[in-house]
C-alpha positions in Angstrom: 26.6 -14.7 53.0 28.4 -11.3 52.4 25.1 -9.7 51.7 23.4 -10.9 54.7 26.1 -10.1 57.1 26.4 -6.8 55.7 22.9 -6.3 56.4 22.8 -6.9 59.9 26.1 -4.8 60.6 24.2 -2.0 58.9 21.2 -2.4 61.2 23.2 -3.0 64.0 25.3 0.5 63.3 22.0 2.1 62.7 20.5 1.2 65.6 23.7 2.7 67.7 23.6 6.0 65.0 20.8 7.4 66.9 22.7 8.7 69.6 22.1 8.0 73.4 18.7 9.0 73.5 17.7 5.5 71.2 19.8 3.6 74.0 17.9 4.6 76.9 14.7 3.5 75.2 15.8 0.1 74.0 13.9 -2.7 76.1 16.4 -4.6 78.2 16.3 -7.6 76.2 17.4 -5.6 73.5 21.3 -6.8 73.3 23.6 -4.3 72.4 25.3 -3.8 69.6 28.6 -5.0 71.1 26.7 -8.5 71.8 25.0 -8.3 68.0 28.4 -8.1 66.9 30.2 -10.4 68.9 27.4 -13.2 67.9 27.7 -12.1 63.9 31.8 -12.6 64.6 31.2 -16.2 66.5 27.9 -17.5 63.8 30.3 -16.0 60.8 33.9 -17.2 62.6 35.4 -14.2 61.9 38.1 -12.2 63.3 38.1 -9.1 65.0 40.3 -8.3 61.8 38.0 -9.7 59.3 35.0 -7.4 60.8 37.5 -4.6 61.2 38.1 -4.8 57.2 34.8 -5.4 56.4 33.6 -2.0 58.1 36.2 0.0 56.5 34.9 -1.7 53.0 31.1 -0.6 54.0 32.2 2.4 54.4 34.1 3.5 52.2 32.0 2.0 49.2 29.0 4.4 50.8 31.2 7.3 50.6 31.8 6.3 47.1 27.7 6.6 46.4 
């Protein structure tokens, strides 16, 4: 479950990495990444605490690479 989550948070931040320029050609049933997470937090039922934690953990372990 970690694995999968973490997947989609990573394709979600990539999406958003590519600046504005990626926004503005996103199809309007595109949701944002705001909904994407919001829908990983409610299918998941984690806190805005939980996901908070978990990012800092992504992170930091791809620093560590």
């Amino acid at each position: 479950m970690f694995r999968e989550l973490d997947d989609a948070l990573a394709s979600a931040l990539r999406d958003i990495g590519g600046g504005d320029a990626d926004a503005q050609d996103a199809s309007p049933s595109t949701p944002s990444f705001e909904e994407r997470l919001h829908d990983l937090m409610q299918e998941y039922q984690l806190s805005s605490r939980n996901v908070a934690t978990l990012l800092r953990t992504i992170v930091e372990l791809r620093q560590a690479q």
